[in-house]
C-alpha positions as CSV (number, residue, x, y, z in Angstrom):
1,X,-165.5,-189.1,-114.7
2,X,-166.9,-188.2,-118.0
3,X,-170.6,-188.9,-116.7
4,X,-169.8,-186.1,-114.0
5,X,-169.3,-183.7,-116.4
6,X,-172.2,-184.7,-118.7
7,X,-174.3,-183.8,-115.7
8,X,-172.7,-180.7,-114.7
9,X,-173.0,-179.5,-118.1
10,X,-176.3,-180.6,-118.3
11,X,-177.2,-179.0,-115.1
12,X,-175.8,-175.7,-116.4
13,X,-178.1,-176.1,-119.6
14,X,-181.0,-176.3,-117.6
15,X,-180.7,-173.2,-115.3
16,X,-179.8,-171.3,-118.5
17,X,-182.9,-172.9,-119.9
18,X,-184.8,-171.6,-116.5
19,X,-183.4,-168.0,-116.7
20,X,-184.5,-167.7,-120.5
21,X,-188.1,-168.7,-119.1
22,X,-187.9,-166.4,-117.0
23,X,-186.6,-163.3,-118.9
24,X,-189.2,-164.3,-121.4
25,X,-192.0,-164.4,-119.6
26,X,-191.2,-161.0,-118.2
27,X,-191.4,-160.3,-121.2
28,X,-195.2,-161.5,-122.0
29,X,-193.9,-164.2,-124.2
30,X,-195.9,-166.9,-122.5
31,X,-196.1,-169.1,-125.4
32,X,-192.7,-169.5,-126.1
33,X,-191.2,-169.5,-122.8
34,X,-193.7,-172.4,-122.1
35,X,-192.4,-174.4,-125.4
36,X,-188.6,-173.6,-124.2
37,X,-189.3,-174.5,-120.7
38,X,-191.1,-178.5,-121.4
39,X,-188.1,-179.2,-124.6
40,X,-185.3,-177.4,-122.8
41,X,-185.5,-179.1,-119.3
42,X,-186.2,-182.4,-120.8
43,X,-183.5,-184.5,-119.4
44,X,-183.4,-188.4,-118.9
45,X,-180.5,-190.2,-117.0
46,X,-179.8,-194.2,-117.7
C-alpha cells in the first residue's frame, strides 16, 4: 500500500518536474530547464 503511494507521489513529482521544463524553456532558459529535467526525472524503482 505504502509503495502505491510512493509511486503516485512520485509520478506527480515528475510531471511537475516536466511542466517546469517546459515553462522554462519558454522562457529561453535552456540551460537550466535541461539540468532540472536529467536530476528531476531521475527515478529508480527496486
Amino acid at each position: 500500500m505504502a509503495n502505491d503511494k510512493l509511486a503516485e507521489q512520485s509520478m506527480d513529482f515528475a510531471v511537475q518536474i516536466i511542466n517546469l521544463v517546459k515553462q522554462l524553456k519558454e522562457q529561453r532558459e535552456s540551460i537550466i530547464s535541461n539540468q532540472i529535467g536529467r536530476s528531476g526525472n531521475r527515478c529508480e524503482y527496486s
